[in-house]
Backbone as JSON Lines, residues from 0, in Angstrom:
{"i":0,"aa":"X","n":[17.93,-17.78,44.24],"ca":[17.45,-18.83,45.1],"c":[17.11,-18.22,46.46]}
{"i":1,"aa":"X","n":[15.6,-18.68,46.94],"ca":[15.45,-17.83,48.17],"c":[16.39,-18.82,49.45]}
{"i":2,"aa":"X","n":[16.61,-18.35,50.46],"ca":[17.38,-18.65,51.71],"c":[16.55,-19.08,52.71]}
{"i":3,"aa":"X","n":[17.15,-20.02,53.51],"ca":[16.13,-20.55,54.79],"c":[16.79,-19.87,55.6]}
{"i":4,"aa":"X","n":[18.38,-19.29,55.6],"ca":[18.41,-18.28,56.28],"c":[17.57,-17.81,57.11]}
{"i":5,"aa":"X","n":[16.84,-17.19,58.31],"ca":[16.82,-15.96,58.6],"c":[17.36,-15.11,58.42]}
{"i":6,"aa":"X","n":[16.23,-13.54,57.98],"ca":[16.87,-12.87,57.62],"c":[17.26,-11.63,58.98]}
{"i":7,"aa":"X","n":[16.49,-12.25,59.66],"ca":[17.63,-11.17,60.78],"c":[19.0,-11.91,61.26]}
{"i":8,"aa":"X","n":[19.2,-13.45,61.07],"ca":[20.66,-14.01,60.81],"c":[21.49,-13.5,59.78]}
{"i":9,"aa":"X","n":[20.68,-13.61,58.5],"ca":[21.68,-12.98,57.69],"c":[21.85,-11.23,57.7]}
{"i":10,"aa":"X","n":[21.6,-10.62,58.74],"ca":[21.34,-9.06,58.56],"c":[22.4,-9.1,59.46]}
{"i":11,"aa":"X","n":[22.5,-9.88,60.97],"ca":[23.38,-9.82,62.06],"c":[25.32,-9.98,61.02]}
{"i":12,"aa":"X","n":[25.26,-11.5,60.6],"ca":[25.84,-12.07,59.98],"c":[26.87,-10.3,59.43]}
{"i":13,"aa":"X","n":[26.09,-10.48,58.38],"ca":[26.88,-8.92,57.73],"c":[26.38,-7.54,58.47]}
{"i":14,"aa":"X","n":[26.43,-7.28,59.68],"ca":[26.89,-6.17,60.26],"c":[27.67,-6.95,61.28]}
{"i":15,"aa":"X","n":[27.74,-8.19,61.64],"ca":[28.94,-8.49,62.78],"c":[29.92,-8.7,62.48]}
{"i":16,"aa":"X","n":[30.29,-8.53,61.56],"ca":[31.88,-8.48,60.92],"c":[32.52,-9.9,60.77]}
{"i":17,"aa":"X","n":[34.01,-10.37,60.26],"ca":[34.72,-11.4,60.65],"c":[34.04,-12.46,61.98]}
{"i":18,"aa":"X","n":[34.76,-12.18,63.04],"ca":[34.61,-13.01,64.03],"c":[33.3,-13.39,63.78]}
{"i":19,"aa":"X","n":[31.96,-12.92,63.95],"ca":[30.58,-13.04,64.04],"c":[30.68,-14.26,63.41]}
{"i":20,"aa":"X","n":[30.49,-14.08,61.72],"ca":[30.87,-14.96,60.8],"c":[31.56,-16.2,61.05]}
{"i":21,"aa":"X","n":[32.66,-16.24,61.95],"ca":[33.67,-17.51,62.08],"c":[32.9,-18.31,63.01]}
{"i":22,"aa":"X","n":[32.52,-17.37,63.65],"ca":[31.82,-18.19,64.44],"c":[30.4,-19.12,64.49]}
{"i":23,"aa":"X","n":[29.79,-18.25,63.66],"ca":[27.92,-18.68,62.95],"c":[28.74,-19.92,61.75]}
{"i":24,"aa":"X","n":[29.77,-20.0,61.25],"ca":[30.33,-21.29,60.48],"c":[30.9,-22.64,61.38]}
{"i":25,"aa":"X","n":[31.62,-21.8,62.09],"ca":[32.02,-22.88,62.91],"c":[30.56,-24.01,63.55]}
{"i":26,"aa":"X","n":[30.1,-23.34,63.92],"ca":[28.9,-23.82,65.16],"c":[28.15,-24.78,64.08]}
{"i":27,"aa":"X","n":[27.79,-24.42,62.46],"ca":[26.89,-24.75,61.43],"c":[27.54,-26.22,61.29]}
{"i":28,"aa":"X","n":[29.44,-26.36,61.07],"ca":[29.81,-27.07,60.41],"c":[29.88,-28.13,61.8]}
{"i":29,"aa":"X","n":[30.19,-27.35,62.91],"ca":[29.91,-28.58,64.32],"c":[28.53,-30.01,64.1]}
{"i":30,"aa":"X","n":[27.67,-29.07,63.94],"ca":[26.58,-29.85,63.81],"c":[26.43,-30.35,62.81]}
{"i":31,"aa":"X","n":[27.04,-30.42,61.87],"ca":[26.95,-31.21,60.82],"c":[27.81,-32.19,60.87]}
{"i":32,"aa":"X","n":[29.13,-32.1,61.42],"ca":[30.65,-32.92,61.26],"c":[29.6,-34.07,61.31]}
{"i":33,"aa":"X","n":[28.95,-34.65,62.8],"ca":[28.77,-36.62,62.58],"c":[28.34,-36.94,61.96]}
{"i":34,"aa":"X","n":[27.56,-36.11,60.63],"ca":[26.75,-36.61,59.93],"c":[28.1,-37.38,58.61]}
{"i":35,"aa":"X","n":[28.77,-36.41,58.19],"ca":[30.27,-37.05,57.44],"c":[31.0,-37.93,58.09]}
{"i":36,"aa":"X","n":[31.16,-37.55,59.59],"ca":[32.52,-38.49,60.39],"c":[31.72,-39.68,60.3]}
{"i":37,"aa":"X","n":[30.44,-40.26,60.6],"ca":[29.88,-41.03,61.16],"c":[29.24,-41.73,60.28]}
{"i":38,"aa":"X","n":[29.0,-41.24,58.72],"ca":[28.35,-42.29,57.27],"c":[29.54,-42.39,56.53]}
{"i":39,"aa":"X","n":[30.76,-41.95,57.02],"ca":[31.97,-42.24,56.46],"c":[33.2,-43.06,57.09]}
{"i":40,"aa":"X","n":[32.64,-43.11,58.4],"ca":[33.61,-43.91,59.23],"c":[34.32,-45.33,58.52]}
{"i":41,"aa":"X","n":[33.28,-46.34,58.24],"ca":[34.33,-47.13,57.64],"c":[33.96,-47.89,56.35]}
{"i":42,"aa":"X","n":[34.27,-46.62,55.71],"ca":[34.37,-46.34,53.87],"c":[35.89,-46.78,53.94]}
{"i":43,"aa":"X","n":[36.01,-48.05,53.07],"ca":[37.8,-48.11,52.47],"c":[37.94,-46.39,52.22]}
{"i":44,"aa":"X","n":[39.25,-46.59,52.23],"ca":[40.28,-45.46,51.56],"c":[39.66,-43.74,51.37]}
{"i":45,"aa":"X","n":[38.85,-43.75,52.71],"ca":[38.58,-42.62,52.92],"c":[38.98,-41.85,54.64]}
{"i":46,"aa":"X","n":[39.81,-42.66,55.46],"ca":[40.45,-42.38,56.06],"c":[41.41,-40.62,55.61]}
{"i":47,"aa":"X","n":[41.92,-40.37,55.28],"ca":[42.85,-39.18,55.2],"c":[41.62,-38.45,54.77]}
{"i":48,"aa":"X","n":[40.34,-38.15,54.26],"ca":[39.28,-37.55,53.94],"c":[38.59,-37.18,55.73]}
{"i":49,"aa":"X","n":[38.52,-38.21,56.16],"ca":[37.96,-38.52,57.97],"c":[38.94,-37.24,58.33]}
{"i":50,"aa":"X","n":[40.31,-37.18,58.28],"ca":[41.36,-36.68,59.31],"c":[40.99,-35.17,58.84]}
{"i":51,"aa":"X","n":[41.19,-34.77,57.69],"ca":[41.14,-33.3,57.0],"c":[39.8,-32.94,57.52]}
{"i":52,"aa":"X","n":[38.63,-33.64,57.19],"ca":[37.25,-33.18,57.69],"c":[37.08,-32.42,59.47]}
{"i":53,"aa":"X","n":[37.66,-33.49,59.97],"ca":[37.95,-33.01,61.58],"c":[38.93,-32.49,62.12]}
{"i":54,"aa":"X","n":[39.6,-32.38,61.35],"ca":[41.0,-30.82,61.09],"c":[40.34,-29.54,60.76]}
{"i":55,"aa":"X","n":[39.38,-29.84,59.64],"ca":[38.94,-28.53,59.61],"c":[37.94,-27.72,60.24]}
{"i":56,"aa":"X","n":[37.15,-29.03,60.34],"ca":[35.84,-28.3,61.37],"c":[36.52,-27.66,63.05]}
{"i":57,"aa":"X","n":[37.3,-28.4,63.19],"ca":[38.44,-27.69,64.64],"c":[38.55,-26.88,64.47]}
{"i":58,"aa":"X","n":[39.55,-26.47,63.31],"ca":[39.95,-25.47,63.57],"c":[39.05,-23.53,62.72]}
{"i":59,"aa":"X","n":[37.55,-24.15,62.39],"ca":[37.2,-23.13,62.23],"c":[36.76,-22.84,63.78]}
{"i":60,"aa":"X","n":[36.99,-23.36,64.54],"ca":[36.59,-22.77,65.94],"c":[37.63,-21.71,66.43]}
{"i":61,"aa":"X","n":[38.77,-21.31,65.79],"ca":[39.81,-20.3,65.9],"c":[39.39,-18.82,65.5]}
{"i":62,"aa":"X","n":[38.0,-18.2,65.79],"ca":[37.37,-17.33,65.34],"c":[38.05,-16.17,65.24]}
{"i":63,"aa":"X","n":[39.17,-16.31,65.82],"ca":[39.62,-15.18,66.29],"c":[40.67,-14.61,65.0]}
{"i":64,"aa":"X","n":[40.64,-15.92,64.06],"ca":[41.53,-15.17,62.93],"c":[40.85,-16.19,61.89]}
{"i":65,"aa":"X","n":[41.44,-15.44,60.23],"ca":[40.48,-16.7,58.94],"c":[41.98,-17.75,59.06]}
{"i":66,"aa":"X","n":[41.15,-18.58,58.74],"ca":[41.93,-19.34,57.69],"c":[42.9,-19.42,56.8]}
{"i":67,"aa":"X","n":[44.04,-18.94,57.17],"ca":[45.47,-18.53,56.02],"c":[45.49,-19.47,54.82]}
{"i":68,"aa":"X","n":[44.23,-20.97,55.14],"ca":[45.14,-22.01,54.09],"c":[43.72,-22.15,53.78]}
{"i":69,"aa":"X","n":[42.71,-21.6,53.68],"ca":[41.57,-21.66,53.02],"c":[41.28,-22.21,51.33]}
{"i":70,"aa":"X","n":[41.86,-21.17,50.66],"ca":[41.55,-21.59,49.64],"c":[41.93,-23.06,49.17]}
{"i":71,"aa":"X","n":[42.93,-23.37,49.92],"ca":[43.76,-24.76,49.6],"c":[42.7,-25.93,50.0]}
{"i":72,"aa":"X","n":[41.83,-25.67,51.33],"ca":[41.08,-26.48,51.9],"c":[40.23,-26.39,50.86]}
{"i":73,"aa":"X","n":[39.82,-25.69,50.55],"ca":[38.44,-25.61,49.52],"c":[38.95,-26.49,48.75]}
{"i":74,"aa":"X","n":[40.04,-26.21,47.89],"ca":[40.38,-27.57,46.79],"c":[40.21,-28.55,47.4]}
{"i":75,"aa":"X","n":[40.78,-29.04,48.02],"ca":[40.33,-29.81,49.02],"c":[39.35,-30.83,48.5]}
{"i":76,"aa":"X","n":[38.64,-30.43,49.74],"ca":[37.04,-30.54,49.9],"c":[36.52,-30.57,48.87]}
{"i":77,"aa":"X","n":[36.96,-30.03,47.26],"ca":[36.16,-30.13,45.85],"c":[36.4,-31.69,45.54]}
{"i":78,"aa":"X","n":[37.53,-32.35,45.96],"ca":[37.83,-33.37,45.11],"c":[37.03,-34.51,45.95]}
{"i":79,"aa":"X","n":[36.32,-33.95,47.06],"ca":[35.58,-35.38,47.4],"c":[34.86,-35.76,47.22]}
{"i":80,"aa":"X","n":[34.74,-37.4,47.1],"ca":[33.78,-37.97,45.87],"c":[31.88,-37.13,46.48]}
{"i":81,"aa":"X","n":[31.88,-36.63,47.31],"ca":[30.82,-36.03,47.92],"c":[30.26,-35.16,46.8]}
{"i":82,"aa":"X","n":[31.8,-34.2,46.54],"ca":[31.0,-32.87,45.22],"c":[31.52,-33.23,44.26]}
{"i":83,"aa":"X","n":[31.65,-34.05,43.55],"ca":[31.77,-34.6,42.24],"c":[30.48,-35.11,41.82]}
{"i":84,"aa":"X","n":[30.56,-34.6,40.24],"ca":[29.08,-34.45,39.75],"c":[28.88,-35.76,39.33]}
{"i":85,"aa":"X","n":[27.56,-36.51,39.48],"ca":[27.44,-37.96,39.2],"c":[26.29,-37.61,38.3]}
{"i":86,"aa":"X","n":[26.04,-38.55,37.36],"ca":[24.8,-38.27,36.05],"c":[23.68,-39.27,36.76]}
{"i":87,"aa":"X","n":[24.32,-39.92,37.99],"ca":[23.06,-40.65,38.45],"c":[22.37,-39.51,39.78]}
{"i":88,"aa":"X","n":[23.02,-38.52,40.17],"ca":[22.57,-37.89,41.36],"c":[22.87,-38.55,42.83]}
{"i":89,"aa":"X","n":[22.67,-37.87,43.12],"ca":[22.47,-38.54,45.1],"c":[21.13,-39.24,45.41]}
{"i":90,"aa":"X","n":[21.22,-40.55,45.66],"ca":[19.72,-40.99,45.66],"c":[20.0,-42.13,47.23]}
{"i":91,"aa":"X","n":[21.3,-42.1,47.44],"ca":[21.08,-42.77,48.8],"c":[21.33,-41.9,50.4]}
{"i":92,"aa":"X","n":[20.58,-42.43,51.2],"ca":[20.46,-41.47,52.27],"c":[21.48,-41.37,53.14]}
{"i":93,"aa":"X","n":[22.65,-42.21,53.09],"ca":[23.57,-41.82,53.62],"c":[24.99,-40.72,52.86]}
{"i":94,"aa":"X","n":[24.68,-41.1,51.24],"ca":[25.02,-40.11,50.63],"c":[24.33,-38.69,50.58]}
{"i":95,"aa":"X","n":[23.33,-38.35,50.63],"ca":[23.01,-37.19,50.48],"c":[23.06,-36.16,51.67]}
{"i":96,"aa":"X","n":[23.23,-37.25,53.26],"ca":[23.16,-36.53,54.27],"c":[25.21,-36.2,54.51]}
{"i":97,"aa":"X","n":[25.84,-36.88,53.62],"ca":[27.04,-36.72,53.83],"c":[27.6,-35.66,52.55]}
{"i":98,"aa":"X","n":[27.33,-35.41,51.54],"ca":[26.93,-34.09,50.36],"c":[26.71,-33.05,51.4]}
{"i":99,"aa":"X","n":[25.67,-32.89,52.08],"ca":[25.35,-31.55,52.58],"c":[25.95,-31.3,53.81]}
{"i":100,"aa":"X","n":[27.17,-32.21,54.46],"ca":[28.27,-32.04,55.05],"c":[29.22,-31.65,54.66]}
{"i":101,"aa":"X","n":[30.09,-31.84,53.35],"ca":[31.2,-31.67,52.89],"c":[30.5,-30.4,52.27]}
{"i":102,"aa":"X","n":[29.37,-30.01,51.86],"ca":[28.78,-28.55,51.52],"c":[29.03,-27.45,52.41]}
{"i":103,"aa":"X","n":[28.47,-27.94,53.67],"ca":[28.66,-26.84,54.75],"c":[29.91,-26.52,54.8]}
{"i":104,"aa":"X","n":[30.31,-28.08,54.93],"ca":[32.23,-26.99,55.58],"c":[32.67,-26.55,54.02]}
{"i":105,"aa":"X","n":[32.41,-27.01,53.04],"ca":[32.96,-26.37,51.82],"c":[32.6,-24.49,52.29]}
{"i":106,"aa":"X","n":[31.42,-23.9,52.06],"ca":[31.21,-23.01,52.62],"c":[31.42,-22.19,53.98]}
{"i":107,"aa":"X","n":[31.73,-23.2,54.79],"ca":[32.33,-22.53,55.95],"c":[33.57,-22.06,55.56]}
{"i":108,"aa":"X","n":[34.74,-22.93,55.4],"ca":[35.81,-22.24,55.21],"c":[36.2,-21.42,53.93]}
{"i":109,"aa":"X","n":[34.88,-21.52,53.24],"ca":[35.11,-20.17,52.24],"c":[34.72,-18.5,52.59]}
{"i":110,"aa":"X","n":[33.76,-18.87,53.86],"ca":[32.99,-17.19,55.03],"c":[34.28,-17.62,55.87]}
{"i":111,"aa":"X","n":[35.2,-18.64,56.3],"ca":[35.67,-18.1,57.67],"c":[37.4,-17.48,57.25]}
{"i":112,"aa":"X","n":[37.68,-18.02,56.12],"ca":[38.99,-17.39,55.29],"c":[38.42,-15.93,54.64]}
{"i":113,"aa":"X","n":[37.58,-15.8,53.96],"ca":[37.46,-14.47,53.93],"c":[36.55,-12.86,54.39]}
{"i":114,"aa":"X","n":[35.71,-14.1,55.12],"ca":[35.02,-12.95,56.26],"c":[33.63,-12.26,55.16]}
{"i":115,"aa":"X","n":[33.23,-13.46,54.9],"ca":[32.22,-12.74,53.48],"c":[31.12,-13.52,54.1]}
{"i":116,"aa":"X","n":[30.5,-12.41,54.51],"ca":[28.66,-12.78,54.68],"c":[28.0,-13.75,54.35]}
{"i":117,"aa":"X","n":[27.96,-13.51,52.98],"ca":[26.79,-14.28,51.72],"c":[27.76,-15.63,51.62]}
{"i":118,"aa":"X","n":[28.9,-16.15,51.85],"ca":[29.45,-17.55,51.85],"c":[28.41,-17.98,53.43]}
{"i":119,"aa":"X","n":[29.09,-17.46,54.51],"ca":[28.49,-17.61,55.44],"c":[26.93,-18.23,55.94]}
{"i":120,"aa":"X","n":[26.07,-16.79,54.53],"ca":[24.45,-17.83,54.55],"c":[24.35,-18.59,54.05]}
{"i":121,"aa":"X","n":[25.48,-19.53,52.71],"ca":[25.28,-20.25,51.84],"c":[25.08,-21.23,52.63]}
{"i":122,"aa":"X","n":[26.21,-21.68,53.67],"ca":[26.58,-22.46,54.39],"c":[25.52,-22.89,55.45]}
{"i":123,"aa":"X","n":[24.97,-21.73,55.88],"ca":[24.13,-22.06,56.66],"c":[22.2,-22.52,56.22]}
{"i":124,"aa":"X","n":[22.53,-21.85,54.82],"ca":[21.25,-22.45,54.23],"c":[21.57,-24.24,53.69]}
{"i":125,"aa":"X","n":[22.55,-24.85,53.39],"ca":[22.98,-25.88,53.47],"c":[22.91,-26.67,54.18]}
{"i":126,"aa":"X","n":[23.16,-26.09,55.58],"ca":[22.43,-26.71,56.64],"c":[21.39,-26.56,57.18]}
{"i":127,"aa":"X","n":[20.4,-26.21,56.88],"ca":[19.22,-25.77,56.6],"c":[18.64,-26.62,56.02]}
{"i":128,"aa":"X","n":[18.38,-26.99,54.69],"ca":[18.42,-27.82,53.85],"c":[18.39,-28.98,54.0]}
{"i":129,"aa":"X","n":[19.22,-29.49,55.0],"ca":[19.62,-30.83,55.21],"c":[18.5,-31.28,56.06]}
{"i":130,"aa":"X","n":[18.56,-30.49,57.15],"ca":[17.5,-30.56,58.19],"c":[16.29,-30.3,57.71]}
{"i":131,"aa":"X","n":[15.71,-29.27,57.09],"ca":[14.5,-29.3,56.4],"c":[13.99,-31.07,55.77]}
{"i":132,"aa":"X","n":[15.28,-31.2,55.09],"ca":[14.69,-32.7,54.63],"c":[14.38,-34.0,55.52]}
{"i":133,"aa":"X","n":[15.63,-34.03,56.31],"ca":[15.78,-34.67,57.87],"c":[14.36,-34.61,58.1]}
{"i":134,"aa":"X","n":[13.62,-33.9,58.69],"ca":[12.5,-33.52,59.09],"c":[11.23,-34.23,58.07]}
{"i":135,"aa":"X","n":[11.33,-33.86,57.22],"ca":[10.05,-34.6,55.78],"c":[10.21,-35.83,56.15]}
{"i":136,"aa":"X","n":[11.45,-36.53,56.38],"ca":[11.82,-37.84,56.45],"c":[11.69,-39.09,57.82]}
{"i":137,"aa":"X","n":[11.46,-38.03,58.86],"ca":[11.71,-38.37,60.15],"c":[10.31,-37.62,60.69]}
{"i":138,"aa":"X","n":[9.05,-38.82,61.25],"ca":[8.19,-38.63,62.16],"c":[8.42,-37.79,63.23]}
{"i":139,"aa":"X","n":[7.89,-36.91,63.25],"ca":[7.78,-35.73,64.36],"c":[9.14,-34.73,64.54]}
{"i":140,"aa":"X","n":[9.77,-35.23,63.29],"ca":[11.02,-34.67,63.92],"c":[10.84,-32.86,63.75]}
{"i":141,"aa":"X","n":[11.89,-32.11,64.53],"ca":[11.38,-30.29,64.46],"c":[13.0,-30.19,64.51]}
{"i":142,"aa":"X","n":[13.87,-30.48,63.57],"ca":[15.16,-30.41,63.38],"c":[15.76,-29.18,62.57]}
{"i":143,"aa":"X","n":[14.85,-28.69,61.89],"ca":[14.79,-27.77,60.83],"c":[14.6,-26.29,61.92]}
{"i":144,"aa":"X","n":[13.81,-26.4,62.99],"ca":[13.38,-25.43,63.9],"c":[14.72,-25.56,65.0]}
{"i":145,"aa":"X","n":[15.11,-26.38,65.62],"ca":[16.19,-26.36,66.09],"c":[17.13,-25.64,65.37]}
{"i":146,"aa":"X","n":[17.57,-26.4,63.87],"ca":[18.62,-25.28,63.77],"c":[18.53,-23.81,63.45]}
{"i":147,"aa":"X","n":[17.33,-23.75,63.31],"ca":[17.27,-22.06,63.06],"c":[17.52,-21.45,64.5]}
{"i":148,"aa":"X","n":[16.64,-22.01,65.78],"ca":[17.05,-21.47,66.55],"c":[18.89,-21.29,67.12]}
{"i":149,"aa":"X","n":[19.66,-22.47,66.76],"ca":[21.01,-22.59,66.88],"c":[21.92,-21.57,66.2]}
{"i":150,"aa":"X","n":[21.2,-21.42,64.82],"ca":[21.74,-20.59,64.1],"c":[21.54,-19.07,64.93]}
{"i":151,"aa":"X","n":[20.56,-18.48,65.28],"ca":[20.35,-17.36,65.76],"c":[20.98,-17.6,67.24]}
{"i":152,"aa":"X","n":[21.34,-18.32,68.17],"ca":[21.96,-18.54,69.3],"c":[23.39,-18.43,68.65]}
{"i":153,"aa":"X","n":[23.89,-18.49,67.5],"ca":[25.85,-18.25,67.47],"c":[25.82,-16.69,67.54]}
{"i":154,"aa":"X","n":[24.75,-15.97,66.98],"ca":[25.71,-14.65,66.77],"c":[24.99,-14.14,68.45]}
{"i":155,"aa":"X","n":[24.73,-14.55,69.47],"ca":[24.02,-14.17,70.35],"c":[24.95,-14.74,71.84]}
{"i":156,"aa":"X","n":[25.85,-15.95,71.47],"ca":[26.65,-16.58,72.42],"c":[27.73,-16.66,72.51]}
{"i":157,"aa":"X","n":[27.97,-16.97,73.9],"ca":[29.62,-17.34,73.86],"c":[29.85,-19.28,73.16]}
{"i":158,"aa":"X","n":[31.64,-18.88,72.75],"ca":[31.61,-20.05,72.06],"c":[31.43,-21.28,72.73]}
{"i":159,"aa":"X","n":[31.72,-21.45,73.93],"ca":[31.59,-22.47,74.97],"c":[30.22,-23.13,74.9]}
{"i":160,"aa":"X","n":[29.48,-22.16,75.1],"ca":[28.29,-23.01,75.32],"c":[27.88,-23.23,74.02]}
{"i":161,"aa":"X","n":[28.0,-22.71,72.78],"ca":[28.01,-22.66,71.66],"c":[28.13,-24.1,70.67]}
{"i":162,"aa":"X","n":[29.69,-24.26,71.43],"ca":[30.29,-25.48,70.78],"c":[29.59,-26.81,71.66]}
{"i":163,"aa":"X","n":[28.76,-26.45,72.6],"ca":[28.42,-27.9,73.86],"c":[26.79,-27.91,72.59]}
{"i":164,"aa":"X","n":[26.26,-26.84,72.55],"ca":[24.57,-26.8,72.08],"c":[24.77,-27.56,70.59]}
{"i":165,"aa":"X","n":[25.7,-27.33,70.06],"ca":[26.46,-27.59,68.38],"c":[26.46,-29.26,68.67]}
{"i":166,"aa":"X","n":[27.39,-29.8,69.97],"ca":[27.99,-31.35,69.4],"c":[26.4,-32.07,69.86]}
{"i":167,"aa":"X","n":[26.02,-31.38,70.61],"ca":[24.12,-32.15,71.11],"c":[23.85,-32.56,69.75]}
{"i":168,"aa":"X","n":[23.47,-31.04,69.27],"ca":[22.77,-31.32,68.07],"c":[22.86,-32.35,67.16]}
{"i":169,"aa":"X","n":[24.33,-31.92,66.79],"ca":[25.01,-33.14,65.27],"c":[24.87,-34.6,65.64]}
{"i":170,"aa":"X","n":[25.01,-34.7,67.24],"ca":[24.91,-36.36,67.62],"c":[23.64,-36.83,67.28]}
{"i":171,"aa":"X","n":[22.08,-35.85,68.14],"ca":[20.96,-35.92,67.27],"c":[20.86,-36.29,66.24]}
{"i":172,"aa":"X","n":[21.59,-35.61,65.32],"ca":[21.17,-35.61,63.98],"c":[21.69,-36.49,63.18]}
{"i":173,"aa":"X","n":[22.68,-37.16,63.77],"ca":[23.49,-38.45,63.4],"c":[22.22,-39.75,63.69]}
{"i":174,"aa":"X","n":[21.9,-39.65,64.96],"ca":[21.21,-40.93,65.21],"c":[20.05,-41.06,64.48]}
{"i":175,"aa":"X","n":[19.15,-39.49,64.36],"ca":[18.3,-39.31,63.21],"c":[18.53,-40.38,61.51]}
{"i":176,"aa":"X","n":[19.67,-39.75,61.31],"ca":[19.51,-40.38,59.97],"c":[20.12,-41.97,60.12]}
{"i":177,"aa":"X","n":[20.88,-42.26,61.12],"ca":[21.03,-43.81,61.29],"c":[19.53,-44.64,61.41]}
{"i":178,"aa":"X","n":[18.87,-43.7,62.27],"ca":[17.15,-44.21,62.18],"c":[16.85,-44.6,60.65]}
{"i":179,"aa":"X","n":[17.2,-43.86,59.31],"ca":[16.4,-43.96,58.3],"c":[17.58,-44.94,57.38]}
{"i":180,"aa":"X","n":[18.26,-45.51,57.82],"ca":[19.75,-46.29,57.35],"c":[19.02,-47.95,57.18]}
{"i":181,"aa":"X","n":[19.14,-48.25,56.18],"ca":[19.15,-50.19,56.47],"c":[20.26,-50.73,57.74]}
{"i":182,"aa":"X","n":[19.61,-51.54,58.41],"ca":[20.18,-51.81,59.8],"c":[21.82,-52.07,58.9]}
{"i":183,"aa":"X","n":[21.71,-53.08,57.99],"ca":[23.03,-53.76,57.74],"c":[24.11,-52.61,57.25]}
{"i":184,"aa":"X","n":[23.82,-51.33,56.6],"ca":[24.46,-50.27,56.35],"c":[25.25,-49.61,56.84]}
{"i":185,"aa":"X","n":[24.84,-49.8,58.7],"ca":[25.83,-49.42,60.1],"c":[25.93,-49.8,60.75]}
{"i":186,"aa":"X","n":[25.79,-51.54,60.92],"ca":[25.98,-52.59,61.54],"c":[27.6,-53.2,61.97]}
């Protein structure tokens, strides 16, 4: 499968070692969190799903070490009704923009627990992806170009301004797809 990656992201990515990595995940899964926190907010009995989601996206901002409880998160994150395989597919737009949330961080904390590159671009072609479509879907929107540039601004910044350029974005990209929502859906 080809990558929306950049490939001088993914070239940086695996010569910047660990941290690089924790950090190009962290920033990916920032901008994605409102898109899950915010088409999931008030889903019955998905509360403790809300808390773990924004537990984890936090604390991949700890670049400075992986994830000791990674693999556990990954289970995790498998059992939500997000990546469970349906024979009908994803065909509504608040489901599919919340799939390629629980994707990213699925992939984030699989590059930020073990410091592996190619998880790292998965993740970030995921979010990629999302926005690419965002964009088909949304008049004039250049969301897809933003995050590439975002993406190439983590391995280039400090996390500060990093994590401020990240929550812009995801709020964007929240109100974006509330734009394409039936009013009564987030009313």
């Amino acid at each position: 499968m080809e990558k929306l990656v950049a490939g001088a992201v993914a070239e940086a990515l695996r010569d910047g070692g660990g941290e690089a990595i924790r950090l190009y995940v962290a920033a990916c899964t920032e901008r994605m969190a409102p898109l899950f926190m915010g088409l999931r907010a008030n889903v019955p009995g998905r509360e403790s799903d809300l808390d773990f989601y924004a537990e984890s996206v936090r604390d991949l901002w700890h670049a400075d070490r992986p994830l000791a409880d990674a693999a556990e998160r990954v289970r995790l994150l498998e059992r939500f009704p997000e990546l469970q395989p349906d024979d009908e597919g994803i065909t509504d737009v608040a489901d599919t923009y919340a799939f390629f949330a629980v994707l990213s961080l699925r992939y984030a904390v699989l590059a930020h627990g073990s410091g592996n590159a190619d998880e790292a671009v998965t993740c970030g072609h995921a979010t990629l992806t999302a926005m690419g479509m965002l964009d088909q879907n949304v008049a004039g929107a250049s969301l897809l170009a933003e995050e590439q540039r975002l993406q190439s601004l983590s391995l280039s910044s400090d996390a500060a301004g990093l994590w401020d350029a990240s929550v812009t974005a995801g709020r964007e990209r929240f109100r974006a797809v509330l734009g394409r929502l039936p009013r009564q859906a987030w009313s």
